[in-house]
C-alpha positions, 0 to 999 in steps of 0.5 A, spaced: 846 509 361 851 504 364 855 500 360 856 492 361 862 489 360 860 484 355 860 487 347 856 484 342 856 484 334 849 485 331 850 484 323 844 486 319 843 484 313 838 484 307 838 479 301 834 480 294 829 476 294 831 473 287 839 468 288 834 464 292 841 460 293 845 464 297 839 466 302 841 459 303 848 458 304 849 465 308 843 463 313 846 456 313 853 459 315 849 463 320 846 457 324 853 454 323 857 459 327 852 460 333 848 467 331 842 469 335 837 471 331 834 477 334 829 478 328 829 476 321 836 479 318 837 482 325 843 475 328 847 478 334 854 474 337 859 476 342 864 481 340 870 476 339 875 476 335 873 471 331 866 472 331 867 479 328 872 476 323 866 471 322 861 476 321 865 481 317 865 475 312 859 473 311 856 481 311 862 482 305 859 476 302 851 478 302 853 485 299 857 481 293 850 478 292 847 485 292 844 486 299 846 490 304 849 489 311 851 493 317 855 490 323 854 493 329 857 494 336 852 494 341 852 493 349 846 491 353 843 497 357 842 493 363 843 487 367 836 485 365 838 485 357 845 482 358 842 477 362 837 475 356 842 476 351 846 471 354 840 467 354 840 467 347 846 462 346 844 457 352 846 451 347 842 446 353 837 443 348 843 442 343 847 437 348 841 434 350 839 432 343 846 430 343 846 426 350 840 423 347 843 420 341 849 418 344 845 414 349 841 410 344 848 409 341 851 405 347 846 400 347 848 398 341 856 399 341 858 392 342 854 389 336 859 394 331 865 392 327 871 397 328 870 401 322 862 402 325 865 403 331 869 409 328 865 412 324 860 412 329 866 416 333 868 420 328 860 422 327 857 424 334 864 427 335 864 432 329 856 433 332 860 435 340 864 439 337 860 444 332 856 444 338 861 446 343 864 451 338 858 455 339 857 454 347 860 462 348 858 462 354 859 454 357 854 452 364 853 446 367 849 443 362 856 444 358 859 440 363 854 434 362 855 434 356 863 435 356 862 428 361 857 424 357 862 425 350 868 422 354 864 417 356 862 415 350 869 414 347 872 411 353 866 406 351 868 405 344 876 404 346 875 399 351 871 396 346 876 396 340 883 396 345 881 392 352 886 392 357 888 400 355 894 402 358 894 408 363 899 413 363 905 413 367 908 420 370 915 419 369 922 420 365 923 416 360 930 414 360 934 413 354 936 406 351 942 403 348 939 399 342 945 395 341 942 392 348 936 391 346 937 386 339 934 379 338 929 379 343 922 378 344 916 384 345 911 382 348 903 386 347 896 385 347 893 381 342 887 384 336 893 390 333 890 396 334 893 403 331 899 404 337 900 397 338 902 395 330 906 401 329 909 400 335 911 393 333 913 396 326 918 401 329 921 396 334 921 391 327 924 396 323 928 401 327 930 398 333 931 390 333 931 388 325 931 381 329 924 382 334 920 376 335 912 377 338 908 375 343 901 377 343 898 376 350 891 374 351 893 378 359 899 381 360 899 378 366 901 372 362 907 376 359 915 372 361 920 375 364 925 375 359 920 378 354 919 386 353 912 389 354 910 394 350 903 398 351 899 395 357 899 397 364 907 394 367 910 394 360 917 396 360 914 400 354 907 404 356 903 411 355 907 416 358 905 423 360 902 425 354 906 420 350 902 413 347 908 408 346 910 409 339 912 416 342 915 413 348 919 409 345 922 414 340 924 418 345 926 411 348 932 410 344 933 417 341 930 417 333 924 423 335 928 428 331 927 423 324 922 427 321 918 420 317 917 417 324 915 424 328 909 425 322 907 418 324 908 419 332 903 425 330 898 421 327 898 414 331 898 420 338 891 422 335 889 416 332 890 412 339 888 419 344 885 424 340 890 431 337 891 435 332 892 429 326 894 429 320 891 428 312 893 421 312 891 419 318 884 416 317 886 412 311 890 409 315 885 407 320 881 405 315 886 400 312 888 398 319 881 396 321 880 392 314 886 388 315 883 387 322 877 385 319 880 380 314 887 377 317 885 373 323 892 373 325 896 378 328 902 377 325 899 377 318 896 383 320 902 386 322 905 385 315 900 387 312 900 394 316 907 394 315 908 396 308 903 401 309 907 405 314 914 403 311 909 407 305 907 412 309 913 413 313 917 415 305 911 419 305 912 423 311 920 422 310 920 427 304 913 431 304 916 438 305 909 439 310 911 441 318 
């Protein structure tokens, strides 16, 4: 019988009919990390490291619970079954559910404050990925969908920060701050996260004596005025970099631990990334101040005290 190069983990297991809980919960946990169920008590995943870890887990736990378990390794005995196995993990229908509610969501996107927005984000977001961490084997219909989710989260910061800058391939140079006091920083206006904690860095770590402008184009933005964040600005999204990071490498302060925690979290808040705990009770506050505060210099010192706040957090929180 010829071997296939796929191996698969088959868990078998079986619960006592009392402890109705914990036949909910262990089934729970099985929908949620991807299992085919081949029959009942009978749910097949490819043989990965984390899968078997997973599964090995979830086989202790049942017999905890006073059932059995056995975790298999078995191959397909033709291509035929390997075929039809693989055909067990087609996560199409689950993109498509998701594809169809991120389209009813678009209609309605320019009628939500900014917390709807994110929390909008946050939810369909949580949904994409719980669905792409189960998609073993990604086709075209993963590709769809990958495409529709950019889409719609491009949609909600177009909404949220028009005129978002792209990102510039170059060297960012390294800058005197002696040559870069009482002068006037300019940005668009309706602060968001990258272009208030920028402005609270120039404020509190680069120019004690910065004076603002908030454009309404950055085409209106005068000549002897230092833009930062939008597309021309002397100070704009580099590489992988949005500007709060961009301009701590600017002028030499990436190796102060506060302000690279905040770098972490405004990076994730603004592009997406490993964030930190603290990150969407920032946001919160942030949107709240927005939806409170008409103006943005009102905002930016109200926000300011909540990053010098967070900035003694990060500064003295022994967490990496």
């Amino acid at each position: 019988m010829t071997a296939f190069s796929d191996s698969w983990a088959l868990l078998i297991v079986t619960l006592p009919t009392s402890g109705a809980t914990a036949r909910m919960r262990i089934w729970r946990a099985i929908k949620t990390i991807g299992c085919a169920a081949l029959r009942d008590g009978a749910y097949l995943l490819p043989a990965r490291d984390e899968q078997i870890a997973q599964l090995r887990e979830l086989a202790g736990e049942a017999r905890q619970e006073g059932g059995q378990a056995w975790l298999l390794n078995v191959r397909a005995a033709d291509p035929e079954e390997e075929t039809a196995f693989r055909a067990l993990f087609d996560r199409s229908a689950d993109y498509a559910e998701l594809q169809v509610a991120l389209s009813d969501a678009r209609k309605s996107l320019s009628d939500q404050s900014s917390a709807e927005l994110n929390r909008l984000l946050r939810r369909h977001g949580r949904a994409y990925e719980a669905i792409r961490m189960i998609d073993f084997f990604p086709n075209a219909a993963s590709s769809r969908a990958e495409a529709q989710w950019h889409d719609f989260s491009r949609a909600i910061e177009t909404i949220q920060s028009p005129g978002e800058p792209q990102a510039l391939t170059r060297a960012i140079p390294r800058r005197d701050p002696a040559q870069y006091q009482g002068r006037l920083w300019a940005t668009r206006p309706h602060l968001w996260v990258d272009r208030v904690a920028s402005a609270w860095l120039i404020q509190r770590f680069i120019d004690p004596h910065a004076r603002f402008l908030w454009l309404e184009s950055p085409a209106d933005c005068p000549e002897d005025a230092l833009g930062f964040d939008f597309d021309g600005a002397t100070f704009t999204h580099v590489g992988e970099r949005v500007s709060f990071e961009v301009l701590l490498s600017s002028f030499g302060l990436e190796s102060d631990r506060g302000l690279s925690r905040l770098g972490i979290m405004v990076h994730a808040l603004d592009i997406g990334g490993i964030s930190v705990p603290e990150a969407s009770g920032f946001e919160a506050m942030l949107a709240g101040a927005r939806a409170r505060l008409a103006d943005d210099n009102a905002v930016l010192a109200e926000i300011g005290t909540v990053l010098d706040s967070l900035y003694a957090h990060f500064s003295t929180n022994k967490k990496p």
